[in-house]
PAGU-108726 format. One record per atom (N, C-alpha, C): residue in three letters; x negated, z, y negated. Coordinates in Angstrom, 1 decimal, always signed. Layout:
BEGIN
atom res:ALA; east:X; up:Z; north:Y
...
END
This chain:
BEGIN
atom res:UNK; east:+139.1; up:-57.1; north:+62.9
atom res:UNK; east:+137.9; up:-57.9; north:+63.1
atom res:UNK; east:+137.0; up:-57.2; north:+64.1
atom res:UNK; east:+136.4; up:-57.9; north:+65.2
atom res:UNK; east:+135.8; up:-57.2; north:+66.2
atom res:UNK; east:+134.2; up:-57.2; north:+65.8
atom res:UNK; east:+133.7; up:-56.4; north:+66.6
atom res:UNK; east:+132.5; up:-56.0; north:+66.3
atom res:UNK; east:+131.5; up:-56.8; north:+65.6
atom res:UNK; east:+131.2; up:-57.5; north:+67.1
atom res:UNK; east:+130.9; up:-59.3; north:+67.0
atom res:UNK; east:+130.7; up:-59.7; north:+65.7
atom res:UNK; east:+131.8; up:-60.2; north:+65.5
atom res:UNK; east:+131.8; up:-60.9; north:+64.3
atom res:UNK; east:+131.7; up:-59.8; north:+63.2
atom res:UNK; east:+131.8; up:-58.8; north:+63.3
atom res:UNK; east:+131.7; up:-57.9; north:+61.6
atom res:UNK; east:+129.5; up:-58.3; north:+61.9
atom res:UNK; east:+128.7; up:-58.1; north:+63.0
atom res:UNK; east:+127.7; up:-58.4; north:+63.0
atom res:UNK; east:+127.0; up:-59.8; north:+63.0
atom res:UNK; east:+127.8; up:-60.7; north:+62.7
atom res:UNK; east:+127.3; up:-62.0; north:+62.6
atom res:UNK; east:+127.6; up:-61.9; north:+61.2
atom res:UNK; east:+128.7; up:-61.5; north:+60.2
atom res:UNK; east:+128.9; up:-61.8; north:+59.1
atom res:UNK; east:+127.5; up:-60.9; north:+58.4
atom res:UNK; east:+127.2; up:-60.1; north:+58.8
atom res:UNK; east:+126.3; up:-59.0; north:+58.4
atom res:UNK; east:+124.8; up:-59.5; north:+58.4
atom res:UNK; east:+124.7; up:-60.4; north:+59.6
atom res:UNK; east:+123.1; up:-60.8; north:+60.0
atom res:UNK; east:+123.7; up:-61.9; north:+58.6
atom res:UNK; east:+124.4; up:-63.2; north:+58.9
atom res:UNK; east:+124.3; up:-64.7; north:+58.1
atom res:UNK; east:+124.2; up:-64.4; north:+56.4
atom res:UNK; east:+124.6; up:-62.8; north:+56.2
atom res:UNK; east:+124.6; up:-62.4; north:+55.0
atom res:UNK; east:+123.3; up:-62.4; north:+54.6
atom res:UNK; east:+122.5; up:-61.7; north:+55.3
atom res:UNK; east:+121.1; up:-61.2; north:+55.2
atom res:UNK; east:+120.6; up:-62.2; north:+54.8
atom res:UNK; east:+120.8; up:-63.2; north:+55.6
atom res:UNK; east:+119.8; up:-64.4; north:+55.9
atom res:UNK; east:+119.6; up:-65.2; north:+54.4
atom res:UNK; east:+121.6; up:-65.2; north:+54.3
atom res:UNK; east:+121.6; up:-65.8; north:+52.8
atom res:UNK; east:+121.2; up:-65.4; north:+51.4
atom res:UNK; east:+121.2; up:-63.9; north:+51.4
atom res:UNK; east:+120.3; up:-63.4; north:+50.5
atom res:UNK; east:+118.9; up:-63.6; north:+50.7
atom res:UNK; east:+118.0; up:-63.4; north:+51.6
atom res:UNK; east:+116.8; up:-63.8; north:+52.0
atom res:UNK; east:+116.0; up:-65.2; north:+51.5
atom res:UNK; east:+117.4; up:-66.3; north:+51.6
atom res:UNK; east:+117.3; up:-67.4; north:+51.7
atom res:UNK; east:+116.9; up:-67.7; north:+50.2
atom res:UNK; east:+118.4; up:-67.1; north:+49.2
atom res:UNK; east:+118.4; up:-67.3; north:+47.9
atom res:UNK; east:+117.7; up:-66.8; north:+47.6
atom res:UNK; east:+116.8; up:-65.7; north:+47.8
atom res:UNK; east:+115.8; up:-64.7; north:+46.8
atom res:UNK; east:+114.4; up:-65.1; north:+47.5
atom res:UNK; east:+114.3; up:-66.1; north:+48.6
atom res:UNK; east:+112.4; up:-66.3; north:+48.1
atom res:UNK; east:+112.9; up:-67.8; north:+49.1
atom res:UNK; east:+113.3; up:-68.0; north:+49.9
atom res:UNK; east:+112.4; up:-69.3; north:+50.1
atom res:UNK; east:+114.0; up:-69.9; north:+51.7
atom res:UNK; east:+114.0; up:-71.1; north:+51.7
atom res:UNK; east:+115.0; up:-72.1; north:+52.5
atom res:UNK; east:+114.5; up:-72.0; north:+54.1
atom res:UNK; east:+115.7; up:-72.0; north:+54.5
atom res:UNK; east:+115.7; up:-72.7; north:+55.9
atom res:UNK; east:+113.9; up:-73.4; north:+56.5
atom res:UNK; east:+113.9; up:-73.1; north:+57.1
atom res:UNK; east:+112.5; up:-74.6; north:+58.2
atom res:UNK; east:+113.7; up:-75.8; north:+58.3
atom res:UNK; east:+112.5; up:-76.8; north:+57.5
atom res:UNK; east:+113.4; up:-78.1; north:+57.7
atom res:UNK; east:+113.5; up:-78.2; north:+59.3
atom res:UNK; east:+112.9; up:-77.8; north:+60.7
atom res:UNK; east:+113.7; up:-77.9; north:+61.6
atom res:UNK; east:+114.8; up:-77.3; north:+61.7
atom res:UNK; east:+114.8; up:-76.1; north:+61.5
atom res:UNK; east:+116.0; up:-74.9; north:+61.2
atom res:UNK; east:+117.3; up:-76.3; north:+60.8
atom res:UNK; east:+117.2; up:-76.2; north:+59.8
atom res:UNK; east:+118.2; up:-77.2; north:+59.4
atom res:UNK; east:+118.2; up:-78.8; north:+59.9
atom res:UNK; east:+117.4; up:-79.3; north:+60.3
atom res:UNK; east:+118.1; up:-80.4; north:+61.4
atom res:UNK; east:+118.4; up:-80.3; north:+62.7
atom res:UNK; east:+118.6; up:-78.5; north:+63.2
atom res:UNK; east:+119.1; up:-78.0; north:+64.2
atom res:UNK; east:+120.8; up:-78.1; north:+63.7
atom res:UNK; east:+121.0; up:-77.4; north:+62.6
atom res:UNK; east:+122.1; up:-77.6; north:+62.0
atom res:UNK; east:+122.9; up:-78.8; north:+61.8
atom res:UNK; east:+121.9; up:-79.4; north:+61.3
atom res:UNK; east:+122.8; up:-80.7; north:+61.1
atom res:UNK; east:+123.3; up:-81.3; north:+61.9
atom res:UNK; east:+122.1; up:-81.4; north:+63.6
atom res:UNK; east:+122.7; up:-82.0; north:+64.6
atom res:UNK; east:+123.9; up:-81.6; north:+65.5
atom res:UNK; east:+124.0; up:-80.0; north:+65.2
atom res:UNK; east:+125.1; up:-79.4; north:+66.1
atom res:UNK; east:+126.6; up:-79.8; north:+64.8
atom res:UNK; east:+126.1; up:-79.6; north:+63.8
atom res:UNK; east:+127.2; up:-80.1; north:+62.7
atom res:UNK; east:+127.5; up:-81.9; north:+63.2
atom res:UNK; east:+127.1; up:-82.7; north:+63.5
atom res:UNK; east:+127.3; up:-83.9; north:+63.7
atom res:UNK; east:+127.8; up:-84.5; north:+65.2
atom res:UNK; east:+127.3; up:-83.7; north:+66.0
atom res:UNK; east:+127.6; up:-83.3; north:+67.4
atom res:UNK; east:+129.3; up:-82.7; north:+67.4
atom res:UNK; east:+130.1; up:-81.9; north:+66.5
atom res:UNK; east:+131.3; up:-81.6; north:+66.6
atom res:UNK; east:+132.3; up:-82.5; north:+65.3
atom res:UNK; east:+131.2; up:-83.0; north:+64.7
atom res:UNK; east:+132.1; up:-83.8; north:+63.6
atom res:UNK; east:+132.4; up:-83.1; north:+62.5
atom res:UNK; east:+131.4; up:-82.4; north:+62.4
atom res:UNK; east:+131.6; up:-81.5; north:+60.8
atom res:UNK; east:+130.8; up:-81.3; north:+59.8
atom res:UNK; east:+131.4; up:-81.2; north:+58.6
atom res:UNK; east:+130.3; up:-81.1; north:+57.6
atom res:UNK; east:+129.3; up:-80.2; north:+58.1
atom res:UNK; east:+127.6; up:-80.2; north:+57.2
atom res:UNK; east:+127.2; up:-79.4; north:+57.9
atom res:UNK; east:+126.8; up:-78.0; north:+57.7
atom res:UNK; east:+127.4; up:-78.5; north:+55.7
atom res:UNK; east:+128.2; up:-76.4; north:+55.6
atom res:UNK; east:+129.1; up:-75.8; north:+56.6
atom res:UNK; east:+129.6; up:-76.4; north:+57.4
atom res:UNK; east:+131.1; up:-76.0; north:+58.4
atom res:UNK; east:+130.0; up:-75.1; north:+59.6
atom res:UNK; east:+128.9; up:-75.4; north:+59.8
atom res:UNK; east:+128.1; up:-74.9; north:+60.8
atom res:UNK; east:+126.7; up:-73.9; north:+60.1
atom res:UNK; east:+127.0; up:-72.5; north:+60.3
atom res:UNK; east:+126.5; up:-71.5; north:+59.7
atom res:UNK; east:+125.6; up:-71.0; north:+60.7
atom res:UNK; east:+123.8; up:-71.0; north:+60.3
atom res:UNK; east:+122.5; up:-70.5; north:+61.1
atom res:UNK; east:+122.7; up:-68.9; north:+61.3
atom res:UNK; east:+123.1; up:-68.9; north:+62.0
atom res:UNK; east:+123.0; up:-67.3; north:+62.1
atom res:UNK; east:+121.5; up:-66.1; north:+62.1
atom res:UNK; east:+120.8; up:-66.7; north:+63.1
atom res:UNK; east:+119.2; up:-66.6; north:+63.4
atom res:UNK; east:+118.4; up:-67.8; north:+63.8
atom res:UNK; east:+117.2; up:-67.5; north:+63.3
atom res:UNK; east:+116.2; up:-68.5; north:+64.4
atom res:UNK; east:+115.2; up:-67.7; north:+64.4
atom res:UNK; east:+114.3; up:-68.2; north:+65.5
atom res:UNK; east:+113.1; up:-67.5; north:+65.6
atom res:UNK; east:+111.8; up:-68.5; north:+66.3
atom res:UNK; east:+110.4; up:-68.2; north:+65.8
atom res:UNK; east:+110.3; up:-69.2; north:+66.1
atom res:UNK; east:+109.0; up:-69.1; north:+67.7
atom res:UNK; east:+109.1; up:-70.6; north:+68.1
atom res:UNK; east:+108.9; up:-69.9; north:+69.9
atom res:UNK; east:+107.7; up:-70.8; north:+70.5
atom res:UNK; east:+107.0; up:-70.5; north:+71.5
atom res:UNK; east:+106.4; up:-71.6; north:+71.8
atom res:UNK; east:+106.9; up:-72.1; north:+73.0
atom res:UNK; east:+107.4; up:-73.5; north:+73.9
atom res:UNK; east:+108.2; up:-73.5; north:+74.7
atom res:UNK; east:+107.4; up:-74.2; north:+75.8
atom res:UNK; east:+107.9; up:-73.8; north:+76.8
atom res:UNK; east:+106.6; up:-74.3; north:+77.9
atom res:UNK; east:+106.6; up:-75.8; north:+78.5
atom res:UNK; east:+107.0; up:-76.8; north:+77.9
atom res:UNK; east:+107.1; up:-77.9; north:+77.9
atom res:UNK; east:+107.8; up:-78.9; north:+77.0
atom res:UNK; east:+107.7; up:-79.8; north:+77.0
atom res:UNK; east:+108.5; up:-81.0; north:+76.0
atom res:UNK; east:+109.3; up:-81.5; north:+76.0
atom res:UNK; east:+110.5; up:-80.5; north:+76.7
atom res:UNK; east:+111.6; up:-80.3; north:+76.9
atom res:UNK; east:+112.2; up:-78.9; north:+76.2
atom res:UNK; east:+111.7; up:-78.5; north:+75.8
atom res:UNK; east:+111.7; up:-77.3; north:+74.6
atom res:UNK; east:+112.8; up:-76.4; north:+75.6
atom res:UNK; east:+112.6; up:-76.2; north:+76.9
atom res:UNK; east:+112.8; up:-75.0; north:+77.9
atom res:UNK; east:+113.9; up:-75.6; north:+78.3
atom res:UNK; east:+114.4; up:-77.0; north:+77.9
atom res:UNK; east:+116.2; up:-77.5; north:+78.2
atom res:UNK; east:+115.8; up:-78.4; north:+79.1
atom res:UNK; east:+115.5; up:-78.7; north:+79.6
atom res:UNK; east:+115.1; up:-80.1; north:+80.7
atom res:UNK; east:+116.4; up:-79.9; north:+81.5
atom res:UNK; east:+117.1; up:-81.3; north:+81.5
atom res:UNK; east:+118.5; up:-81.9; north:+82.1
atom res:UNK; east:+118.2; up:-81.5; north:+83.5
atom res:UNK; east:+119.0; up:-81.8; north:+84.4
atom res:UNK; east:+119.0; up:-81.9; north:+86.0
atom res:UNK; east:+118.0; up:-83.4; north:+86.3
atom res:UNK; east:+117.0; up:-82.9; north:+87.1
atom res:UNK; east:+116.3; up:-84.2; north:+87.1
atom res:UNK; east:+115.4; up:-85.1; north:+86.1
atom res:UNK; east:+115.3; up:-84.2; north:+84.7
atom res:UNK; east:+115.0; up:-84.6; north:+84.1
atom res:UNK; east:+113.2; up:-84.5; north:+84.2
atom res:UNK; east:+112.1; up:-85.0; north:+83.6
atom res:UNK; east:+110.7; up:-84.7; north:+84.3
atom res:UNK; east:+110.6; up:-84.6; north:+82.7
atom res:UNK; east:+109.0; up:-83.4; north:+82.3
atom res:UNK; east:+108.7; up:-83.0; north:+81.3
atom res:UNK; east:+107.5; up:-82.8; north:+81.2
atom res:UNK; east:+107.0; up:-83.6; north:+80.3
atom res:UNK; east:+105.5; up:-82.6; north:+80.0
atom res:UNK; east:+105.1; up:-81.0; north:+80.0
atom res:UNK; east:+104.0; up:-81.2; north:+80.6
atom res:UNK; east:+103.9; up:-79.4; north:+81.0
atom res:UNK; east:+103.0; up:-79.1; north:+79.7
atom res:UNK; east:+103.4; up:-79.2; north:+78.7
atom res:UNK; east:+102.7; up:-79.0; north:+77.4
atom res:UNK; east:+103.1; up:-77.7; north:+76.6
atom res:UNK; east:+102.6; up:-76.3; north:+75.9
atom res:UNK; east:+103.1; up:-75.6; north:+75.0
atom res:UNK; east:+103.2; up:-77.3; north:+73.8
atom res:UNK; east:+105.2; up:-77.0; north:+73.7
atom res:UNK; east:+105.7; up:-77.2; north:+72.3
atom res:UNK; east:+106.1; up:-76.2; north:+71.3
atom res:UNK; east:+105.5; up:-76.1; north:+70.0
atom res:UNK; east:+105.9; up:-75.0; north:+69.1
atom res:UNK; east:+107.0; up:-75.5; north:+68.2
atom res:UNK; east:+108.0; up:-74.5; north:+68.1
atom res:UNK; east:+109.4; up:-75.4; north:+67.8
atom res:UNK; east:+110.2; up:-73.7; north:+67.5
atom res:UNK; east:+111.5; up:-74.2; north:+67.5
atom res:UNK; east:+112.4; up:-73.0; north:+66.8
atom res:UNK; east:+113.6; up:-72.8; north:+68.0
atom res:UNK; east:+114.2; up:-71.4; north:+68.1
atom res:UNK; east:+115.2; up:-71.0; north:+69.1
atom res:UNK; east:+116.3; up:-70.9; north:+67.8
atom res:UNK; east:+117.2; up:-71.6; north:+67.5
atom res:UNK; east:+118.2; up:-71.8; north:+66.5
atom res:UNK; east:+120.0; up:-71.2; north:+67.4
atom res:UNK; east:+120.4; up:-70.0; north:+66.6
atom res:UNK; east:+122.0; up:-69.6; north:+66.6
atom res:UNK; east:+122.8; up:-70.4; north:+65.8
atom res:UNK; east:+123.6; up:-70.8; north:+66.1
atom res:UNK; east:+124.9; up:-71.0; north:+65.2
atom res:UNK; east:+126.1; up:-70.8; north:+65.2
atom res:UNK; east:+126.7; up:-70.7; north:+64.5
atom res:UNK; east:+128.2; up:-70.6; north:+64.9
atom res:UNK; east:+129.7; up:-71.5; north:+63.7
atom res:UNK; east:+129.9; up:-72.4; north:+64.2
atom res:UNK; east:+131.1; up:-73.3; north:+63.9
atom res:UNK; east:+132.3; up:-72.3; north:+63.3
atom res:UNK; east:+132.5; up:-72.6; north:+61.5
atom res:UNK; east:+133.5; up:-72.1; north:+61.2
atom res:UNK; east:+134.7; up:-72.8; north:+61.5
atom res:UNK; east:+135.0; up:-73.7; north:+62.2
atom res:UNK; east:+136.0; up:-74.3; north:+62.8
atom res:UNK; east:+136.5; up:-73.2; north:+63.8
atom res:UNK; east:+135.7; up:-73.3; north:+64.6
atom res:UNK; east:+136.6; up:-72.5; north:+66.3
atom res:UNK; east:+135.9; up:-71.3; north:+66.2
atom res:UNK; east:+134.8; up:-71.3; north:+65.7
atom res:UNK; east:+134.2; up:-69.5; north:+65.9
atom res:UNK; east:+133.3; up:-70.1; north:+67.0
atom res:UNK; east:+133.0; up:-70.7; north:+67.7
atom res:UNK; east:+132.2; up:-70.9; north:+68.8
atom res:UNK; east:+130.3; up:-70.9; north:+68.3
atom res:UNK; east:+130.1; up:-69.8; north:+69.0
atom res:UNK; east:+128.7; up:-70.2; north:+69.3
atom res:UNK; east:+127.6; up:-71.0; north:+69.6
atom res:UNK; east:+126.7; up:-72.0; north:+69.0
atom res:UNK; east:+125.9; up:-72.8; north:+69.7
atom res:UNK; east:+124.3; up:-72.6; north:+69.8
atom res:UNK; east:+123.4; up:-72.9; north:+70.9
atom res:UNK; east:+122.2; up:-72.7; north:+70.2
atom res:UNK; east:+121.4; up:-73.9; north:+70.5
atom res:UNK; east:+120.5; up:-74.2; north:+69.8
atom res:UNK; east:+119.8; up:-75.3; north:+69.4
atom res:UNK; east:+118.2; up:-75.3; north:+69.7
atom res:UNK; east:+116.9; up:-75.7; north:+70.1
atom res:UNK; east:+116.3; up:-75.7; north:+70.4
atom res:UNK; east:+115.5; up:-77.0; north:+70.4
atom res:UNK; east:+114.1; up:-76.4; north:+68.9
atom res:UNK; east:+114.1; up:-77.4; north:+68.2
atom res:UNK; east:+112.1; up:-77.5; north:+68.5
atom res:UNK; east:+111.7; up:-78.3; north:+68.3
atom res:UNK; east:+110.0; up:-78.8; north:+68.0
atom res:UNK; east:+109.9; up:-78.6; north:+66.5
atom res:UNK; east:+108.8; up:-78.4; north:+66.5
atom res:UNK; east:+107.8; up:-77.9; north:+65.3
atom res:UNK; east:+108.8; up:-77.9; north:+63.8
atom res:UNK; east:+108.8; up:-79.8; north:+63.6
atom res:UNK; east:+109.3; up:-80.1; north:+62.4
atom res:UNK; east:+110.9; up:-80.7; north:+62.8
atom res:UNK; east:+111.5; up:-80.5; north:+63.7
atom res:UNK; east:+112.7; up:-80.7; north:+64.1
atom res:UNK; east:+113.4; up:-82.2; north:+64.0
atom res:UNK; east:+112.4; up:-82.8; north:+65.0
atom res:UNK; east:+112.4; up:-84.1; north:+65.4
atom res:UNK; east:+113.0; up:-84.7; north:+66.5
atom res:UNK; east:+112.6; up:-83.3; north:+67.2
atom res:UNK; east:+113.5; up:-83.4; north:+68.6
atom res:UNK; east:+114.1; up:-82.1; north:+68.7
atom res:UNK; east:+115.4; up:-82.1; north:+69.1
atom res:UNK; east:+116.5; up:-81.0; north:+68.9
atom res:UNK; east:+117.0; up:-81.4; north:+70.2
atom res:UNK; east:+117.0; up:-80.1; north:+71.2
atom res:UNK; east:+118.1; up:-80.2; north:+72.5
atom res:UNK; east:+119.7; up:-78.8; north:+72.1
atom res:UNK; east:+120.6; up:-78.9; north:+71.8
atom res:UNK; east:+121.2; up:-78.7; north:+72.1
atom res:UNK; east:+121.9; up:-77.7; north:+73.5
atom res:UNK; east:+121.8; up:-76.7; north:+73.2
atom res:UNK; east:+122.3; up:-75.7; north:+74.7
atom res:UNK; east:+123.8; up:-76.3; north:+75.2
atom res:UNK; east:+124.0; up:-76.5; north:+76.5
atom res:UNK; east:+125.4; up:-76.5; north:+76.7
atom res:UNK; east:+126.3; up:-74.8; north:+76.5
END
């Protein structure tokens, strides 16, 4: 097992004890999850939060604004979401508004 992953198993442990011993996910946290789980077609136990933190992002495009896309130049307060797919091992991260309403998706 490489490093990597012996430290993602190590952080999502933390998290899950943390989780189970005082208090859940941010419902955006987890509709960051759900949407990257629904985005690959997987339950959304199959897609495990590794970190989030939470951010304020300099527009309403929560820092992801497409090619060409135009944004409000507004602070949005929202969440920077890790995850990683027990399917392939692949990392995703997610990038969410306040109450996780609007979720962009990193390529």
């Amino acid at each position: 097992m490489n490093v990597r992953k012996i430290t993602f198993i190590i952080i999502v442990s933390a998290l899950l004890l943390s989780a189970c011993g005082s208090q859940a996910l941010p419902p955006a946290v987890t509709a960051a999850q759900k949407a990257v789980a629904n985005t690959l077609g997987l339950e959304q136990e199959k897609v495990v939060v590794g970190s989030y933190e939470v951010k304020e992002w300099p527009n309403s495009c929560m820092g992801a604004a497409k090619e060409g896309e135009m944004c409000a130049q507004v602070i949005t307060n929202g969440y920077k979401v890790t995850m990683r797919a027990q399917t392939d091992g692949k990392y995703y991260v997610a990038h969410t508004n306040q109450d996780g309403s609007l979720i962009r998706i990193l390529p």
